[in-house]
C-alpha positions, 0 to 999 in steps of 0.5 A: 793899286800900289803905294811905294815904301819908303826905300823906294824908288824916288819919284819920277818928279824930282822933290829937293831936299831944302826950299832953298835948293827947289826948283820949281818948274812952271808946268801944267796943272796935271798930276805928276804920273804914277800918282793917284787922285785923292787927298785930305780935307781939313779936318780936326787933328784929335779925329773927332766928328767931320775928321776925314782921315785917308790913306792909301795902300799897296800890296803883298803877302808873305809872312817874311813880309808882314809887319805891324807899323805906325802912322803919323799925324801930318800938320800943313800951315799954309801961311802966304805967298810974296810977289805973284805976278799978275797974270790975267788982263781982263780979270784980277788974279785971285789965288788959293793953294791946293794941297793933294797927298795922294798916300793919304787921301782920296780928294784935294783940300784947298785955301780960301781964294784971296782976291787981287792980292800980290802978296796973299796970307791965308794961315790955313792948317791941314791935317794928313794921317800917314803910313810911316812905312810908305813914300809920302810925297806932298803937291802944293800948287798954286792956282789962279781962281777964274770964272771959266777954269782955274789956271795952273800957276805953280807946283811945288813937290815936297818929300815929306820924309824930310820932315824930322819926327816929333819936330815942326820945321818952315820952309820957304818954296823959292817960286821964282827967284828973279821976281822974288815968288815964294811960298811960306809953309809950316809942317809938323810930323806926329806919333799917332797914338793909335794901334799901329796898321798891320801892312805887308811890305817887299820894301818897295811896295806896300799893302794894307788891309782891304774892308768891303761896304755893302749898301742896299735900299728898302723901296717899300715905302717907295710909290711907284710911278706910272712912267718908266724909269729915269736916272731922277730916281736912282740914289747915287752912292760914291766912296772916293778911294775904293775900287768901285768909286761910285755906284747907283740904285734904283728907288723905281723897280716892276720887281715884287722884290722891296730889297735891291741887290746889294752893291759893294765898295773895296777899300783901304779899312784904316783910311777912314773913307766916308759914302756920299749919297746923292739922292733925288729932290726931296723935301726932307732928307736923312741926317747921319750924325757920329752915332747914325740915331739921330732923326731930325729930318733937315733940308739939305742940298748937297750928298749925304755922308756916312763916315764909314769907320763908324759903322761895327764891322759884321752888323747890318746899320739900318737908316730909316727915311719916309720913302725907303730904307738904307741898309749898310754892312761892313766886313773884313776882306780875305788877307790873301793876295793875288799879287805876289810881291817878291825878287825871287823866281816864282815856285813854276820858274824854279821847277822849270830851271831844276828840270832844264838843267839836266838838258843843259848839263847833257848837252854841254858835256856832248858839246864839250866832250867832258868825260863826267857829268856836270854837278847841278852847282857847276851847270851855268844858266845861259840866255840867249838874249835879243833885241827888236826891230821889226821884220828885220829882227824876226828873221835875224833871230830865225838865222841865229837859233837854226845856226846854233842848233846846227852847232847843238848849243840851243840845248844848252840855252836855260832862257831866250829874251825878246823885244819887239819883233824878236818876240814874233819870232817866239811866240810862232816858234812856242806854239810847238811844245818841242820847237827846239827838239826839231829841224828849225828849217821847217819854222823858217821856211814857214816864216819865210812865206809869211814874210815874202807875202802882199802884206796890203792884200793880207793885212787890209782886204775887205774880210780883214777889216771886217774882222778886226771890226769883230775882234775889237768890239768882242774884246770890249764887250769881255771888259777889256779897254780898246786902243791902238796896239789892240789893232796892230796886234790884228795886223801882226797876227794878219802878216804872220799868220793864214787866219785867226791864231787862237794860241795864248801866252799860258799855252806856253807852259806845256814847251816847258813842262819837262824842261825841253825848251829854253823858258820865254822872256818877252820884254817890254818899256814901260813909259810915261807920257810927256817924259823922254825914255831917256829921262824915265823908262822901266823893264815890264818882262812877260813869262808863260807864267808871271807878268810883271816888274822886278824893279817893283817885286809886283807879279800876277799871274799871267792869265790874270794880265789885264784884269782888274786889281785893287790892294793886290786883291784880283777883283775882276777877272778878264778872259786872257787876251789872245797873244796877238794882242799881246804882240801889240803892246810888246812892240816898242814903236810904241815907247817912243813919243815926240819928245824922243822924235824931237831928240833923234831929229835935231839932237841926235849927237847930244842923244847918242852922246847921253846913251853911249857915255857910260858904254864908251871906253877911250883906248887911245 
């Protein structure tokens, strides 16, 4: 989980500058991509009991980049609204506004709903802690509250860096201007006072301190029953926001063990989250007060809360109740990340470039017919550099690199970059550690029958399908998500290869060890759906040592590609996917969605036109 800094990429949604400048697009009631779900409650400024702070964070460690930092206090007014329109024709249009800053907390806060009124007055105040040094960018929507589901009016997007500090501004959001819809607010930004975070920041993304909650249940008061076990007697346990979100317990065990084994929740320590417990019908259930003494049993329906910046770190807090025991602890989680956070090369791809510069140098003084050796300041750092295309690129990029292998310039090659179906083409070559050492007529003679091959019978016989079958239910089982590309990596290894190919990205590390061959760049489109490449499309390169961004500084690991992370902290390691699974997702086919369809089809002179207007030079 990652938040962006304040320099940071601007979103993807476009937040103006001045309420009168906004335009606010009628849209679906989903939230903007690239953000996460929580939000604040309305809560007392001044943090006393039922104050419900929450902030998010993001990730990196170096000690260049750590640094202590202020937070703010964020005040929302949500005043009224003029001229809403009356949307519904059985029913009457009842509104109320929903607020979601999702760097600040992990749920939505809302008004009250006014109802059939055009012109609605709420004069509600929210209240937000912030993190100075992260992007805060505020959604207000608009919702028409309806018996069967809410309708989606209007979102509003407002970059709150544009609130001057220690000053409280109103603005007027122009909904629509030709029937005059507006939304009136009022923001004020503060200095908390507190002690400032200790965050570590690359300036694109953020990471803060990382607490864990461990929760267990004392079932020795608990009768046992003679039926089996059913979900009415589990106690479910929810921190919104954290790594694990929700978790349940048993009160029903055979066990002679009384103490469950504990389940554990991640998250950010300074965002002040709170534990909803849910637990079965009872007629008296336990009250937590600030100080977690109070006894008086009282009826209550909804959750439990425990507040958790108020349990001691490092002390086991022991809630009775007549049936079973709650036992709760706190602790600090470890600094370090396995996120690295960074624009330089990594410490591996550094090692690689000072050994393959002596191929380099060796090989262009021969090819150059240089008299003295090339210092390491005058060898150049030359990519060979391609594109996909399918079956098409595959064996175009086998032609290119036998013919400069010919002319004996492979060597003076540092990197090779492939997209799509050139990176079929790397990956069946860098299954040989010393590929560019050898004849490449044998590798294209051999992708050359691979090719020629009946791609049906290969692809989709009997044995074949049953294969996949296997392949994707054990893929699930190790913990990773199936989808689409996760079979068309099968089928590709099926048309390149005579059986199952067991080679992983990681093997590659051994082409490299001693600077023989070019390093890898396998590239890959990061997209979002509903958005056209051409509006929103970021570079993901893979490397046999590091995956990741280098729009954002966030690497991992390449083994740990897949598994699962919070706070740059790896939480669940996964088995590393076969490569064939990774062929899948570099296929770029799968950037393209309708919209590009739509542009490419009946546009494709305007869609050329947009591509090509900064590449084209008039000469005449």
């Amino acid at each position: 989980m990652f938040q962006e800094s304040l320099p940071a990429v601007e979103p993807s949604t476009p937040v103006p500058l001045i309420a009168p400048h906004l335009n606010v697009a009628e849209t679906t009631m989903e939230s903007p991509a690239g953000f996460h779900e929580d939000l604040n409650r309305k809560t007392d400024p001044l943090g006393n009991v039922g104050t419900k702070w929450m902030k998010q964070r993001a990730v990196q460690w170096d000690a260049d980049y750590k640094e202590a930092s202020l937070c703010y206090l964020l005040t929302v007014r949500i005043i009224r609204m003029r001229n809403l329109p009356q949307r519904d024709f059985l029913s009457q249009s009842n509104y109320y506004v929903s607020l979601w800053l999702p760097t600040a907390s992990a749920e939505r806060v809302r008004t009250k709903t006014i109802k059939n009124c055009r012109d609605p007055v709420w004069n509600e105040t929210f209240y937000f802690r912030i993190q100075s040094q992260v992007k805060n960018v505020l959604e207000l929507a608009i919702f028409d509250e309806d018996i069967v589901q809410d309708d989606g009016h209007f979102i509003v997007l407002f970059d709150i860096a544009k609130i001057p500090l220690g000053e409280t501004i109103f603005m007027k959001f122009q909904l629509n201007p030709q029937r005059r819809e507006e939304l009136e607010a009022q923001f004020t930004l503060e200095n908390l006072l507190d002690l400032p975070e200790t965050i570590i920041t690359n300036g694109v993304v953020v990471s803060r301190e990382m607490s864990c909650l461990e929760v267990q249940v004392d079932r020795r008061r608990w009768k046992k029953k003679k039926k089996t076990h059913s979900t009415k007697h589990d106690l479910t346990f929810t921190v919104k926001g954290s790594f694990e979100e929700t978790s349940s317990l048993s009160l029903c065990c055979d066990s002679s063990f009384h103490l469950t084994e504990p389940i554990l929740f991640h998250y950010a320590k300074h965002s002040q989250p709170q534990l909803d417990i849910t637990v079965p019908k009872m007629n008296t259930l336990p009250s937590f007060c600030a100080c977690m003494s109070c006894r008086a049993g009282r009826s209550r329906n909804g959750p439990l809360t425990v507040p958790l910046n108020l349990l001691p770190f490092d002390q086991e807090v022991i809630d009775k109740h007549r049936k079973f025991d709650l036992r709760f602890k706190t602790k600090q989680c470890r600094e370090d990340l396995d996120v690295r956070l960074g624009f330089e090369l990594c410490v591996e791809e550094q090692d690689f470039l000072r050994k393959r510069k002596k191929v380099v140098a060796a090989s262009l003084k021969k090819v150059l017919q240089l008299e003295e050796d090339l210092q390491d300041d005058e060898v150049p750092v030359v990519a060979f550099m391609t594109t996909g295309g399918g079956t098409r690129a595959l064996t175009a990029m086998y032609a290119h690199l036998l013919s400069i292998q010919k002319l004996n310039v492979l060597d003076s090659i540092s990197y090779v970059t492939g997209l799509s179906g050139t990176t079929w083409t790397m990956s069946n070559l860098y299954e040989d550690p010393d590929w560019s050492q050898k004849d490449m007529e044998a590798s294209v003679s051999d992708a050359r029958k691979h090719v020629i091959k009946n791609k049906f019978l290969a692809c989709f016989s009997m044995d074949r399908l049953k294969y996949y079958v296997k392949e994707l239910q054990q893929r699930k089982q190790e913990g990773h998500k199936i989808c689409f590309t996760d079979l068309w990596g099968l089928i590709i290894e099926a048309m390149l290869h005579d059986g199952e190919d067991q080679h992983k990205l990681t093997d590659q590390q051994q082409a490299l060890s001693r600077g023989q061959n070019p390093l890898p760049i396998y590239l890959v489109l990061n997209v979002k759906d509903k958005i056209s490449n051409q509006d929103f499309r970021e570079w993901m390169e893979f490397t046999p040592y590091e995956v990741g961004l280098l729009k954002y500084g966030a690497f991992i690991r390449a083994e740990n590609f897949g598994s699962k992370f919070f706070m740059g902290r790896l939480m669940k390691k996964l088995p590393e996917s076969r490569i064939c699974f990774l062929e899948g997702i570099w296929s770029s086919v799968f950037s393209l969605n309708l919209m590009d369809a739509w542009y490419i089809s009946f546009e494709s002179e305007e869609f050329w036109h947009k591509w090509t207007q900064d590449r084209v030079i008039d000469i005449g």
